[in-house]
N, C-alpha and C positions, 0 to 999 in steps of 0.2 A: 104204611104200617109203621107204627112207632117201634123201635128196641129199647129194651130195658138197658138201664147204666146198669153198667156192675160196678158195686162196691166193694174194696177191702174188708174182709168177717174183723173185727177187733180182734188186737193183738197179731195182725196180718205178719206180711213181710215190713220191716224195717227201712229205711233210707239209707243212703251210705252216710249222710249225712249224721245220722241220730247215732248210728253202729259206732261212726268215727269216734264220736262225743260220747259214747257211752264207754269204747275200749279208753279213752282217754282218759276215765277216771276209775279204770279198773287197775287194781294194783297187783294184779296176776305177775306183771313181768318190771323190772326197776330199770325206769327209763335211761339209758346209757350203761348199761350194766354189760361188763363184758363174759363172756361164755370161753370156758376151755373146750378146747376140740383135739382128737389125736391125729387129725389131718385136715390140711387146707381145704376151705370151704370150695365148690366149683363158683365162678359166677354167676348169675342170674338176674332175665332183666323180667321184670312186670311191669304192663301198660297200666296206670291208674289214672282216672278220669277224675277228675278234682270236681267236687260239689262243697256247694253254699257250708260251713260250718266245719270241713275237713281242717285237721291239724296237721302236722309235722308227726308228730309224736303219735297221735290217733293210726295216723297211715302207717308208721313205723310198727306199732303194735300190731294194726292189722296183718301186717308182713310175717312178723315175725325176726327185725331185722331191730337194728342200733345203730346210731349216729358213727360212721367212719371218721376217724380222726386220724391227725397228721402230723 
């Protein structure tokens, strides 16, 4: 008995890949931009699995996070 493929309906779910590239040129948040806080942040770690087209900056926006400097 054959099964049917199932296909994604258009405008399905996304890639991480296109999501990364697509927060990448969203100007919602200014890349390096620093935030006041009235208390130190906890730390936090998140697993991200790197796919084909992921940036720096993409991943960073996904987070919600900014380049630590020193």
């Amino acid at each position: 008995m054959a099964e049917a493929l199932r296909q994604e309906p258009p405008g399905g779910p996304e890639s991480e890949a296109e999501l990364s590239q697509r927060l990448a040129r969203t100007k919602a948040r200014s890349y390096g931009s620093t935030a006041s806080v009235a208390a130190p942040l906890a730390e936090r770690y998140v697993e991200h699995r790197l796919s084909a087209g992921d940036t720096l900056q993409g991943i960073a926006l996904k987070y919600g996070v900014t380049r630590g400097g020193g």
